[in-house]
The first five atom37 places (N, CA, C, CB, O) and aatype in JSON, in Angstrom:
{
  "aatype": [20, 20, 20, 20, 20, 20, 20, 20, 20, 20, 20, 20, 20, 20, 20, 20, 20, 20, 20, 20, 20, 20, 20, 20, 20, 20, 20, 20, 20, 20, 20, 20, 20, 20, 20, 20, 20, 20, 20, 20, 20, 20, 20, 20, 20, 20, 20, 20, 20, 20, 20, 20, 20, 20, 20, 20, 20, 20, 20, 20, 20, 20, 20, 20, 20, 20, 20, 20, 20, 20, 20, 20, 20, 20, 20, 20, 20, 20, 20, 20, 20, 20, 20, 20, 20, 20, 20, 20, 20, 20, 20, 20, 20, 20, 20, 20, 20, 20, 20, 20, 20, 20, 20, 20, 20, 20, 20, 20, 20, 20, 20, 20, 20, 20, 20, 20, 20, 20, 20, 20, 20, 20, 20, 20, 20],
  "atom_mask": [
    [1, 1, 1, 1, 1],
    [1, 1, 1, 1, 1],
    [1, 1, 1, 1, 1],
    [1, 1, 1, 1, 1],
    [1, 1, 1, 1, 1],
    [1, 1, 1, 1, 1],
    [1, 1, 1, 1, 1],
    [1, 1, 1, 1, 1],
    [1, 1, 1, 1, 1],
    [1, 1, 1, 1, 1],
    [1, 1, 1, 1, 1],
    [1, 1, 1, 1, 1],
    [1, 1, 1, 1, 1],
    [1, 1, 1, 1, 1],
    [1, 1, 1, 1, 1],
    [1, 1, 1, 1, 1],
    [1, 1, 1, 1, 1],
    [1, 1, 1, 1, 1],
    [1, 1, 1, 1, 1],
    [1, 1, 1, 1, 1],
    [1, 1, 1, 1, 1],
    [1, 1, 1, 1, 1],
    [1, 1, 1, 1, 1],
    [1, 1, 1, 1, 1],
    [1, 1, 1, 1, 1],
    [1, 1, 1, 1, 1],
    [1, 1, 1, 1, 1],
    [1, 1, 1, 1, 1],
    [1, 1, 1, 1, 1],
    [1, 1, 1, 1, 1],
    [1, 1, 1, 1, 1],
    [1, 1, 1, 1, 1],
    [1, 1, 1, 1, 1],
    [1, 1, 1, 1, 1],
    [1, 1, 1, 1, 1],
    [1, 1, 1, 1, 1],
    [1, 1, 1, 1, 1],
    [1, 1, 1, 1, 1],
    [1, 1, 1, 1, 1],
    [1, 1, 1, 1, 1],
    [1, 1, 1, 1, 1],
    [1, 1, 1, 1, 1],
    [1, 1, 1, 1, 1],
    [1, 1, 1, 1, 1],
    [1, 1, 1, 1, 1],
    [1, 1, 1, 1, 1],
    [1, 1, 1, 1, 1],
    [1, 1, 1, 1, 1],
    [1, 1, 1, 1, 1],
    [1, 1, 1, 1, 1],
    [1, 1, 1, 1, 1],
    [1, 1, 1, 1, 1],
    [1, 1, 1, 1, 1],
    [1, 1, 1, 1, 1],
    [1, 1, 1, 1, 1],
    [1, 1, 1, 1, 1],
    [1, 1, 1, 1, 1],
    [1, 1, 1, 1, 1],
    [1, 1, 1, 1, 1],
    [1, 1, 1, 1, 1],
    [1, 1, 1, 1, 1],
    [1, 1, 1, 1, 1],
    [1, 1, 1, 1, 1],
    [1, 1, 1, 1, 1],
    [1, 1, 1, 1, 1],
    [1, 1, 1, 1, 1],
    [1, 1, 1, 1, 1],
    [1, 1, 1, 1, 1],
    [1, 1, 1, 1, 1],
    [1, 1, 1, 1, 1],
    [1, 1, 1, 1, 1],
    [1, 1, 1, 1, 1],
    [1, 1, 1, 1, 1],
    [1, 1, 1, 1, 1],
    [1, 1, 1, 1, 1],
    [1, 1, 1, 1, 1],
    [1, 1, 1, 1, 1],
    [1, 1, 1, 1, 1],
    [1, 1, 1, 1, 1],
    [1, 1, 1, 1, 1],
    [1, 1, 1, 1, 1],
    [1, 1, 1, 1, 1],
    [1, 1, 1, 1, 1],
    [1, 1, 1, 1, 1],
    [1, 1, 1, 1, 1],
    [1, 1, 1, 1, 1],
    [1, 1, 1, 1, 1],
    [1, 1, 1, 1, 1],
    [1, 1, 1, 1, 1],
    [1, 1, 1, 1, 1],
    [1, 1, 1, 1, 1],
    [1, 1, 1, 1, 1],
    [1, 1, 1, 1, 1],
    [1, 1, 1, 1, 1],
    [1, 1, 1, 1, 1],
    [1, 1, 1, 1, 1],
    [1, 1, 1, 1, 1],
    [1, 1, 1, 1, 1],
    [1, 1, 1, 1, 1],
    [1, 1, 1, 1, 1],
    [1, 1, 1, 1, 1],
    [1, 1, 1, 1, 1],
    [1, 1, 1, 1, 1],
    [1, 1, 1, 1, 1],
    [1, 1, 1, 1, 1],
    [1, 1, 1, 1, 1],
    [1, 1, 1, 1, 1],
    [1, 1, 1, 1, 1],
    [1, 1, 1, 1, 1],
    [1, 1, 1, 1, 1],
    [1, 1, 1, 1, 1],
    [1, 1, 1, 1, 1],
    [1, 1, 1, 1, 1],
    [1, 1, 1, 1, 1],
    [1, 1, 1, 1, 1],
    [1, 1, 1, 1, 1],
    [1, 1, 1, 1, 1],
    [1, 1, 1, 1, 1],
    [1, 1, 1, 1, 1],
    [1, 1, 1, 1, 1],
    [1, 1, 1, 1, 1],
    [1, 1, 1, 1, 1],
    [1, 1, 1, 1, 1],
    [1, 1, 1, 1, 1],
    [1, 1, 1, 1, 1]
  ],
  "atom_positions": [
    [[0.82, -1.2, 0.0], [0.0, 0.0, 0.0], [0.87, 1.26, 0.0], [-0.93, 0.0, 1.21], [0.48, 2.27, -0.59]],
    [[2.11, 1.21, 0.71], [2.78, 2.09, 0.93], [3.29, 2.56, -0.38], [3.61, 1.75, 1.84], [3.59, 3.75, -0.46]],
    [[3.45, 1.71, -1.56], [4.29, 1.78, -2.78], [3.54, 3.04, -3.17], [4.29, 0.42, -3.91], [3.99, 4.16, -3.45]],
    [[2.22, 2.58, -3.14], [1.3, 3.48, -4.32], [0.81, 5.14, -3.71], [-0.42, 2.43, -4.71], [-0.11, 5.92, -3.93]],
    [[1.99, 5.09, -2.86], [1.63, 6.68, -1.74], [2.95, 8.06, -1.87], [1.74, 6.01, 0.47], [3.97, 8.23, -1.21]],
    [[2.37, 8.79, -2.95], [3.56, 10.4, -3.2], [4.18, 10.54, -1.7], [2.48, 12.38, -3.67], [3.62, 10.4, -0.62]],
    [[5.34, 10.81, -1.97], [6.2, 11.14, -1.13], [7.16, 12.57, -1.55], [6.96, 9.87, -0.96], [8.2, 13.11, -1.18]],
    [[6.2, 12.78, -2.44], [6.72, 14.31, -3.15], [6.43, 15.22, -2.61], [6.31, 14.74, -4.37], [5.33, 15.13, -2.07]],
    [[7.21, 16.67, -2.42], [6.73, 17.56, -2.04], [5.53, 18.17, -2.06], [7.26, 18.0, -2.26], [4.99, 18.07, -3.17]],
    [[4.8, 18.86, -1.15], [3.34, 18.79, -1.45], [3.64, 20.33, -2.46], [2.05, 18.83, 0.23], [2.58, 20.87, -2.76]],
    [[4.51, 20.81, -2.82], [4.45, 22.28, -3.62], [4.07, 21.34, -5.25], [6.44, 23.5, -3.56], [3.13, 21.55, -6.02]],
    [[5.1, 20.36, -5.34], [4.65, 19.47, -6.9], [3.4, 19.12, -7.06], [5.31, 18.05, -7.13], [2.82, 19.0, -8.14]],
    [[2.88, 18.93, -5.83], [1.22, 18.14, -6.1], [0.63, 19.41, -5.6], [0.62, 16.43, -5.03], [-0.55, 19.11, -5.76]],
    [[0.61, 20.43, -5.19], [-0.47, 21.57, -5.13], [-0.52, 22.0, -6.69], [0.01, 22.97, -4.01], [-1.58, 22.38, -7.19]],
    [[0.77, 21.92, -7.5], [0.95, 22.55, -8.94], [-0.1, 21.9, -9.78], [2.47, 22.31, -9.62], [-0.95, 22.47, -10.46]],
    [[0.12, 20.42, -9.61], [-0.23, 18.92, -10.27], [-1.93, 20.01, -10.29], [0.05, 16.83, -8.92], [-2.51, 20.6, -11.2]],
    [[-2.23, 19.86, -8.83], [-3.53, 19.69, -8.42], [-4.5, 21.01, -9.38], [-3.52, 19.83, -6.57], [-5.48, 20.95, -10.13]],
    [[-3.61, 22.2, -8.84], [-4.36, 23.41, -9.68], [-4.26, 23.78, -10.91], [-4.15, 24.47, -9.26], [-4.69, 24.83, -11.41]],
    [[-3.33, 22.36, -11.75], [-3.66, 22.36, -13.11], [-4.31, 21.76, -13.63], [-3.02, 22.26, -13.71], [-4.79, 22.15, -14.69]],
    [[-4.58, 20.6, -13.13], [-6.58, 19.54, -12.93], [-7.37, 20.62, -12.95], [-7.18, 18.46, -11.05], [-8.17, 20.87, -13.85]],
    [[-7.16, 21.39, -11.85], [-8.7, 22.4, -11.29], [-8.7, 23.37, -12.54], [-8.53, 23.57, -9.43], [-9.76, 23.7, -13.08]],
    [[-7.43, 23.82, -12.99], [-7.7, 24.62, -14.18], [-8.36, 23.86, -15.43], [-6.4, 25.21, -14.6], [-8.77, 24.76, -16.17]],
    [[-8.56, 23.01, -15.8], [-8.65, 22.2, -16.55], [-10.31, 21.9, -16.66], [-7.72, 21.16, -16.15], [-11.2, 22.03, -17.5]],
    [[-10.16, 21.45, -15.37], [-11.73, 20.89, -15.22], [-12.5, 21.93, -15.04], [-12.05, 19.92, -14.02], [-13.68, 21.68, -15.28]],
    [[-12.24, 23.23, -14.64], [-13.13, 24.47, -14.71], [-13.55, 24.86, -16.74], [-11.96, 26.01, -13.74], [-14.49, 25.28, -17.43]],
    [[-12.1, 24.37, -16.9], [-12.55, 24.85, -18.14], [-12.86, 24.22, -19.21], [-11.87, 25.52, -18.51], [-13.11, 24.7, -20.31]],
    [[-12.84, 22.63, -18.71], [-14.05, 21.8, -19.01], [-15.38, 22.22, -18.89], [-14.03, 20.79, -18.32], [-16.2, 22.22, -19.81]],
    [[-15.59, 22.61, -17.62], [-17.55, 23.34, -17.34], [-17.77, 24.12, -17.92], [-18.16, 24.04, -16.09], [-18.86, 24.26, -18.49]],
    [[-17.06, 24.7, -17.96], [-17.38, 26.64, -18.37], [-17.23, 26.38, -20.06], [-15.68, 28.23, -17.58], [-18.06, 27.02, -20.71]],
    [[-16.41, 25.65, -20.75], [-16.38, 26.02, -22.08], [-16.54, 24.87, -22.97], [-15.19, 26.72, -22.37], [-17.21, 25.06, -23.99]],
    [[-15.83, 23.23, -22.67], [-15.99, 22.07, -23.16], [-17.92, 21.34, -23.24], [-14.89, 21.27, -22.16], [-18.74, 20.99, -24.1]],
    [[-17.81, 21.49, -21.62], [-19.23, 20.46, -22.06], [-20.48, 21.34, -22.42], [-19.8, 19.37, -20.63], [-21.33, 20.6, -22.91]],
    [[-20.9, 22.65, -22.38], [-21.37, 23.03, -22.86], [-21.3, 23.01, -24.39], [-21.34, 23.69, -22.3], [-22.39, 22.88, -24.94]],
    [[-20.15, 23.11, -25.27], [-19.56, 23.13, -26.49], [-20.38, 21.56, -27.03], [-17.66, 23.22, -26.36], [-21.09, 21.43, -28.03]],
    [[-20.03, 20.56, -26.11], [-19.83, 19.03, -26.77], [-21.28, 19.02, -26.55], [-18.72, 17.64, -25.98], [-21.73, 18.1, -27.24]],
    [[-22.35, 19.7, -25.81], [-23.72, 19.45, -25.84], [-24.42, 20.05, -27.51], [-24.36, 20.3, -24.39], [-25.22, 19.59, -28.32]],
    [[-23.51, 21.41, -27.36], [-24.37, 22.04, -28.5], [-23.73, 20.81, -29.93], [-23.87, 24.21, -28.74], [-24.65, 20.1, -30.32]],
    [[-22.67, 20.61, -30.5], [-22.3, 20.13, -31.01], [-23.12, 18.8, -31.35], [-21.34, 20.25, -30.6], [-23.6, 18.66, -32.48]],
    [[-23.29, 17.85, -30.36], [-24.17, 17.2, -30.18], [-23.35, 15.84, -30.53], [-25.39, 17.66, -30.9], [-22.17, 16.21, -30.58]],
    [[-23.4, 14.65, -30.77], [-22.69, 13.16, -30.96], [-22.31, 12.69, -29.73], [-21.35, 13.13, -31.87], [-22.82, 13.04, -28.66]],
    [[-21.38, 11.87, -29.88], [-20.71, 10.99, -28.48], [-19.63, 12.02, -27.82], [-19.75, 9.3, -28.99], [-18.84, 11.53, -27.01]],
    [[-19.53, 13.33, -28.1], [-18.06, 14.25, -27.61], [-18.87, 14.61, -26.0], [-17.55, 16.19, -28.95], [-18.33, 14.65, -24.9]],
    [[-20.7, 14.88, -26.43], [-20.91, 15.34, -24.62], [-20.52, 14.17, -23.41], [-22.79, 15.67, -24.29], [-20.11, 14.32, -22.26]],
    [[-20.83, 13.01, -24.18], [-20.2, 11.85, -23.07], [-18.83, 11.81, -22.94], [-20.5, 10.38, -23.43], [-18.37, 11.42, -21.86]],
    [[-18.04, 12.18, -23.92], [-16.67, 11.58, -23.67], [-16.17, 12.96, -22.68], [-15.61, 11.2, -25.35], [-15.47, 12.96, -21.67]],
    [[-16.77, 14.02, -23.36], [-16.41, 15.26, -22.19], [-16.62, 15.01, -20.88], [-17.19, 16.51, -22.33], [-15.88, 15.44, -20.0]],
    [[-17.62, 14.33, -20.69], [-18.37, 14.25, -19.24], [-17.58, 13.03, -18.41], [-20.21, 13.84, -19.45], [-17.24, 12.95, -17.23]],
    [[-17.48, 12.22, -19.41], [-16.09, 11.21, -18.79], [-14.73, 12.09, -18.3], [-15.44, 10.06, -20.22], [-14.33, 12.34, -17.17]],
    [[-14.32, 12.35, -19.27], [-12.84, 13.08, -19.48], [-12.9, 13.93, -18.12], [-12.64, 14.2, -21.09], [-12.04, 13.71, -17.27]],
    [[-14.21, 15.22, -17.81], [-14.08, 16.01, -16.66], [-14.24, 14.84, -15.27], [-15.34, 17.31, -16.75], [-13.65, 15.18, -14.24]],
    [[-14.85, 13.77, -15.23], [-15.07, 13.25, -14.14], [-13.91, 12.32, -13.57], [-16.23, 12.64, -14.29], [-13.85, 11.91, -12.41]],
    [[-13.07, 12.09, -14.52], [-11.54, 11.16, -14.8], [-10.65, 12.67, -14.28], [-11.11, 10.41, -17.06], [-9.51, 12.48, -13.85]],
    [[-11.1, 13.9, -14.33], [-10.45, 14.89, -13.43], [-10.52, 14.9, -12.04], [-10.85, 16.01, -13.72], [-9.7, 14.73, -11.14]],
    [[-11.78, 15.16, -12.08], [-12.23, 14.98, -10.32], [-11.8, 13.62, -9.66], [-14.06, 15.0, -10.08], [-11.43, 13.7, -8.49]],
    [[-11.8, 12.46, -10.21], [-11.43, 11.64, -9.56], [-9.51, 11.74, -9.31], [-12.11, 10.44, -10.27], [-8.96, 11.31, -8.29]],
    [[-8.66, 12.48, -10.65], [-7.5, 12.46, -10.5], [-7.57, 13.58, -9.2], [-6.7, 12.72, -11.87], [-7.01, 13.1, -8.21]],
    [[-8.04, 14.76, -8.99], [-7.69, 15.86, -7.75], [-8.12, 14.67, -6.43], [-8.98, 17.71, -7.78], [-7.16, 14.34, -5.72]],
    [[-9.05, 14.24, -6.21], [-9.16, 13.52, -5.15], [-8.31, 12.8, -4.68], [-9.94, 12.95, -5.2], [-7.85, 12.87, -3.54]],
    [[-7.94, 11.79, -5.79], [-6.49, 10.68, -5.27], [-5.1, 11.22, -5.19], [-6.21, 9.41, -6.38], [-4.24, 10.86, -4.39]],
    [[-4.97, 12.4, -6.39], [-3.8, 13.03, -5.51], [-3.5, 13.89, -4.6], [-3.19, 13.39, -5.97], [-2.38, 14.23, -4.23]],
    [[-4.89, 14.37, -4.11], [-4.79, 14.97, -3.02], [-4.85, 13.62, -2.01], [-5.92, 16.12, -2.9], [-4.28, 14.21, -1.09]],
    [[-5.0, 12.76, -1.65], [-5.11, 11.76, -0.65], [-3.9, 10.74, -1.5], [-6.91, 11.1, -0.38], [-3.93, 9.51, -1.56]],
    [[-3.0, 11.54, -2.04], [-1.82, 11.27, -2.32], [-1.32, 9.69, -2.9], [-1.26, 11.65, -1.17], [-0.44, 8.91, -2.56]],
    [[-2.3, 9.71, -3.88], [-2.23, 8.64, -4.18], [-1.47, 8.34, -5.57], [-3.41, 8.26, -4.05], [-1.7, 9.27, -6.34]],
    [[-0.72, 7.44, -6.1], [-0.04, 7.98, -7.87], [-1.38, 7.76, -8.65], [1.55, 6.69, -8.78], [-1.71, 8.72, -9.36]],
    [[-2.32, 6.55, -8.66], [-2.79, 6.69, -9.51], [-3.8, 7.98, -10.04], [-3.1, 5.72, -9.45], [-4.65, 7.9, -10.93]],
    [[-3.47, 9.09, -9.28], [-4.2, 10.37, -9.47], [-3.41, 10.81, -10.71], [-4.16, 11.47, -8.14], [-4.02, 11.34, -11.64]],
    [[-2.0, 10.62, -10.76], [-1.24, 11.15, -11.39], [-1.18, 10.56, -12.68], [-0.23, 11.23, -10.78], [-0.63, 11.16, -13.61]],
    [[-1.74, 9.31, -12.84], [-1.92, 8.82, -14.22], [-3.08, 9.23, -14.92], [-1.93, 7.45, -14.26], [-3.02, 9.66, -16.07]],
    [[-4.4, 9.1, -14.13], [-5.15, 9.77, -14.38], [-5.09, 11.64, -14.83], [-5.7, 9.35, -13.44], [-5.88, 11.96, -15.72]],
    [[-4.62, 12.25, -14.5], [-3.91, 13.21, -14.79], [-3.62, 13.44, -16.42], [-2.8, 13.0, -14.02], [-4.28, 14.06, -17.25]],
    [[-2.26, 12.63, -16.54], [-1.63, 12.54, -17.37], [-2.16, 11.93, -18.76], [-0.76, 12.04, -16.85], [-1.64, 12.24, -19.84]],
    [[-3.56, 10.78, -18.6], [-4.2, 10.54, -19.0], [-5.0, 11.63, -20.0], [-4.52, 10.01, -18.17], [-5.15, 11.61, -21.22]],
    [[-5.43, 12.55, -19.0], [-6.36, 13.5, -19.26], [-5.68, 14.07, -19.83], [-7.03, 14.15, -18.41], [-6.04, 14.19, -21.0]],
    [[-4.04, 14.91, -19.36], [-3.7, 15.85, -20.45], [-3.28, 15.05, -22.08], [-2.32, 16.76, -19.79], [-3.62, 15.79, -23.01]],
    [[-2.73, 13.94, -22.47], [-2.55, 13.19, -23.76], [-4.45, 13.79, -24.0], [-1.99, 10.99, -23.6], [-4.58, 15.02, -23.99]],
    [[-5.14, 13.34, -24.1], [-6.34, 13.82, -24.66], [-6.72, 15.03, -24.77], [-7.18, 13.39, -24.18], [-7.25, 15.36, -25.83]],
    [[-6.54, 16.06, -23.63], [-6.04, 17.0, -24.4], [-5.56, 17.77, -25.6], [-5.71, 16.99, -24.14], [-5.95, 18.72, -26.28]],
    [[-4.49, 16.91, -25.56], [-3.75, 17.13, -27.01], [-4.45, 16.85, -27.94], [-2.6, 16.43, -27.3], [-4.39, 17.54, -28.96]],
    [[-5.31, 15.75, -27.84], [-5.38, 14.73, -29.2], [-6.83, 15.24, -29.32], [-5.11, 12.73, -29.01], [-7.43, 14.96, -30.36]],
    [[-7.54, 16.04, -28.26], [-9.07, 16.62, -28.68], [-9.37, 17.18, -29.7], [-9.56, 17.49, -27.97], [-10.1, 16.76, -30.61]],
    [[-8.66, 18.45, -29.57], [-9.01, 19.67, -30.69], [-8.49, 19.34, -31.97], [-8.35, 21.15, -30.33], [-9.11, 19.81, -32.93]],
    [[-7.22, 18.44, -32.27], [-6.75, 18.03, -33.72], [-8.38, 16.8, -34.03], [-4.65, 17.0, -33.66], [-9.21, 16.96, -34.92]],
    [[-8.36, 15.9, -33.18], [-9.64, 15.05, -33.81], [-11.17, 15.59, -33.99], [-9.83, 13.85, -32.92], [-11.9, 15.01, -34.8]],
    [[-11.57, 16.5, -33.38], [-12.82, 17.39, -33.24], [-12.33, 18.6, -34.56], [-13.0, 18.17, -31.32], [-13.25, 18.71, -35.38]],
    [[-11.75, 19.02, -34.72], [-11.28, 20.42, -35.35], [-10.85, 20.2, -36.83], [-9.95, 21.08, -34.49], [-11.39, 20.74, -37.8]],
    [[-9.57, 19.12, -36.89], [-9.07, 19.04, -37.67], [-9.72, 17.32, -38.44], [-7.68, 19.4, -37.15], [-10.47, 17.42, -39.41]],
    [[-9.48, 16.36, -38.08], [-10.12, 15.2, -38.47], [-11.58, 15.53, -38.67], [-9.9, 14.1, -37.47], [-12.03, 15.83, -39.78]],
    [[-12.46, 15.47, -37.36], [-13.9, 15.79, -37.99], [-14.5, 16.69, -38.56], [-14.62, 15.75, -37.4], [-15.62, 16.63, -39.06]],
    [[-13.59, 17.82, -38.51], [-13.71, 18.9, -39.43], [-14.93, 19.95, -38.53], [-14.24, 18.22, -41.13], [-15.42, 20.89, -39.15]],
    [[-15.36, 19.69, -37.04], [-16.1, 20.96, -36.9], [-15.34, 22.23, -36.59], [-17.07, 20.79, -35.88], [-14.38, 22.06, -35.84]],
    [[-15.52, 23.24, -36.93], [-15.31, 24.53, -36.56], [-15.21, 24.53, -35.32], [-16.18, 25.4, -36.95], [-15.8, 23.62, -34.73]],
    [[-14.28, 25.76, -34.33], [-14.89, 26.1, -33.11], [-15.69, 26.85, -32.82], [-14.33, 26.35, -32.47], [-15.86, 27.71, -33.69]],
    [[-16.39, 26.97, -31.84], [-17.62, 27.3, -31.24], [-17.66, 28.83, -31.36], [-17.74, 26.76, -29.75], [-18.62, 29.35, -31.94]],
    [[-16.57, 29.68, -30.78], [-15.97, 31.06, -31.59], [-15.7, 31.33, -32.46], [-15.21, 31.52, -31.46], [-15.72, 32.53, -32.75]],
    [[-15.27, 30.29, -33.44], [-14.73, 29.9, -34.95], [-13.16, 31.28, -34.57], [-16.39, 30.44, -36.81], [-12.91, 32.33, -35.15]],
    [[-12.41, 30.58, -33.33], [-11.3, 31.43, -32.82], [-10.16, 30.03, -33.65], [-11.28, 31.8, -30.61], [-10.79, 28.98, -33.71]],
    [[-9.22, 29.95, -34.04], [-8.95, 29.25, -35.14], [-7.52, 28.45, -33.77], [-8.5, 30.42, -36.97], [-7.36, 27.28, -33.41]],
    [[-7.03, 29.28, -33.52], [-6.06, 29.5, -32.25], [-6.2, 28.87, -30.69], [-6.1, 30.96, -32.04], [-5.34, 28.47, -29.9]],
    [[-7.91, 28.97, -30.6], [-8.23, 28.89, -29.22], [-7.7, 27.34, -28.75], [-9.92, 29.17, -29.02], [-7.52, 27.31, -27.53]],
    [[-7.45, 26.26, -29.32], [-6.65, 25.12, -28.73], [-5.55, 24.93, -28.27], [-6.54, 24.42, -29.28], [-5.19, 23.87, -27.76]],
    [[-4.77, 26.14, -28.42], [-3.48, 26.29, -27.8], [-3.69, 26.66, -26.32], [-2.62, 27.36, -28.56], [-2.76, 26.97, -25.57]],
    [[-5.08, 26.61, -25.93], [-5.14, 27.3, -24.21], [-5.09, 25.37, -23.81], [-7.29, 28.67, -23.5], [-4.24, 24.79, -23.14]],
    [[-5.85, 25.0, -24.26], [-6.1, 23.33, -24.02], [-4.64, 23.06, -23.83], [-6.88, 22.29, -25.45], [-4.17, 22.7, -22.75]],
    [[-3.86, 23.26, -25.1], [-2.86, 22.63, -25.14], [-1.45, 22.99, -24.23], [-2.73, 22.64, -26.39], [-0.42, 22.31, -24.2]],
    [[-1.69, 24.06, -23.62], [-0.42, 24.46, -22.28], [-0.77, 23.98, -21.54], [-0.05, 25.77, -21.65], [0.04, 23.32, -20.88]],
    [[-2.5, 23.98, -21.04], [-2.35, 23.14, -20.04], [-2.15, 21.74, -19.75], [-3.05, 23.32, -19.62], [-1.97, 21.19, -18.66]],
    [[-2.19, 21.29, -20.86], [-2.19, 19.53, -21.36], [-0.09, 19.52, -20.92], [-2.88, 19.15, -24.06], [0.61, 18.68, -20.33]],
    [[0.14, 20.42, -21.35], [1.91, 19.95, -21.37], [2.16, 20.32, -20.28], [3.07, 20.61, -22.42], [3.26, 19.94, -19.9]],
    [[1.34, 21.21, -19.26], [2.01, 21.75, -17.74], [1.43, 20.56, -17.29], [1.51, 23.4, -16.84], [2.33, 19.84, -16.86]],
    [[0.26, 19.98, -17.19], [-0.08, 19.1, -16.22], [0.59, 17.9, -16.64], [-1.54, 18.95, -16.04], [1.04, 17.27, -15.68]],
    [[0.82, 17.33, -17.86], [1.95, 16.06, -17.84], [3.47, 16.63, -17.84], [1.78, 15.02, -19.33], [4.3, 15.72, -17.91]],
    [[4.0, 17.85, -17.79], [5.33, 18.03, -16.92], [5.11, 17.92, -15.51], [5.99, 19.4, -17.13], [6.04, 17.46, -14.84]],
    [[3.92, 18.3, -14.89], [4.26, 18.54, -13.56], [4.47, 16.75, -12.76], [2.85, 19.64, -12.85], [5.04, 16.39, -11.73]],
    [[3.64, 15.91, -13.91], [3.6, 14.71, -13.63], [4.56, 14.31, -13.41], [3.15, 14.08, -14.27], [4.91, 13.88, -12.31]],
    [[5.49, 14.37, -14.83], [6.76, 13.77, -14.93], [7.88, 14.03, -13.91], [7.21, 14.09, -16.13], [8.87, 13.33, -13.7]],
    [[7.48, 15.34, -13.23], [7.77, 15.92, -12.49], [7.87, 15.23, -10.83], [7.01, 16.87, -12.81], [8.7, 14.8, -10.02]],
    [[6.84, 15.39, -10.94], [6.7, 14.11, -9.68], [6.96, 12.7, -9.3], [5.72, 13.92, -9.48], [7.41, 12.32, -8.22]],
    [[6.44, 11.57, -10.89], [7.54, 10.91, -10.67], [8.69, 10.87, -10.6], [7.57, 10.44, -10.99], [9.04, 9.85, -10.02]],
    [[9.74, 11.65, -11.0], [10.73, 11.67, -11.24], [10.63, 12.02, -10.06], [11.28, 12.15, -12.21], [9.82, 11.15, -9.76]],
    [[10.83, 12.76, -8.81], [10.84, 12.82, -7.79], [10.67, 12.03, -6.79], [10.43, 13.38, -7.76], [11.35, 11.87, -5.77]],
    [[9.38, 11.39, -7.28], [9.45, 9.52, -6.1], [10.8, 8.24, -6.81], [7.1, 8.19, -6.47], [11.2, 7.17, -6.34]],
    [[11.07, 8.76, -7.72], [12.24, 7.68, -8.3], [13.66, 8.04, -6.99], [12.84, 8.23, -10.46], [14.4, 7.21, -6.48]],
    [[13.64, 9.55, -6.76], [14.68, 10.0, -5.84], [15.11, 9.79, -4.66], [14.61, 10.85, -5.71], [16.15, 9.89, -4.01]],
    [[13.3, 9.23, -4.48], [13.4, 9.36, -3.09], [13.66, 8.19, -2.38], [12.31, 9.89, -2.59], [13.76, 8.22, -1.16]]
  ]
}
């Protein structure tokens, strides 16, 4: 039990944590509204994707790694959202802002650095 328990500084996992919370706010506020109007299987996979958040802030706040995969999870999709929605399925964005996936996409690379971040830190320890 002990294996699967951060021993990282809690400054790495407050970072970890408030780049989930950034994430998943802006999942509510701008994604699942988007994937409703849009309409297909994107409002479920959104609604997955934000709840695979909340469950990652919970476990790594009760310091658990698999928060951190979950995490990391979430940011790879990230990445891979707006090219398969945008570019593969070809819808427009919702602003028709051509740019606006690059906000997705810093946070997708801060929250899997901060990851890498952290393991690499329980490897140290």
């Amino acid at each position: 039990m002990q294996k699967s328990k951060l021993k990282s500084s809690s400054i790495y996992i407050q970072a970890f944590i408030a780049m989930l919370t950034i994430q998943l706010i802006h999942k509510i506020v701008r994604e699942i509204p988007g994937s409703f109007e849009m309409g297909g299987p994107g409002a479920i996979i959104t609604l997955a994707f934000a709840g695979m958040l909340i469950l990652g802030i919970i476990l790594t706040l009760s310091r658990h790694k698999s928060g951190l995969i979950l995490g990391m999870i979430c940011g790879i999709w990230m990445i891979l959202q707006p090219i398969i929605v945008h570019i593969i399925m070809r819808k427009p964005d919702i602003n028709e802002i051509w740019w606006y996936p690059v906000f997705p996409w810093v946070q997708a690379i801060l929250i899997i650095y901060f990851s890498f971040l952290i393991f690499k830190n329980e490897e140290e320890q």
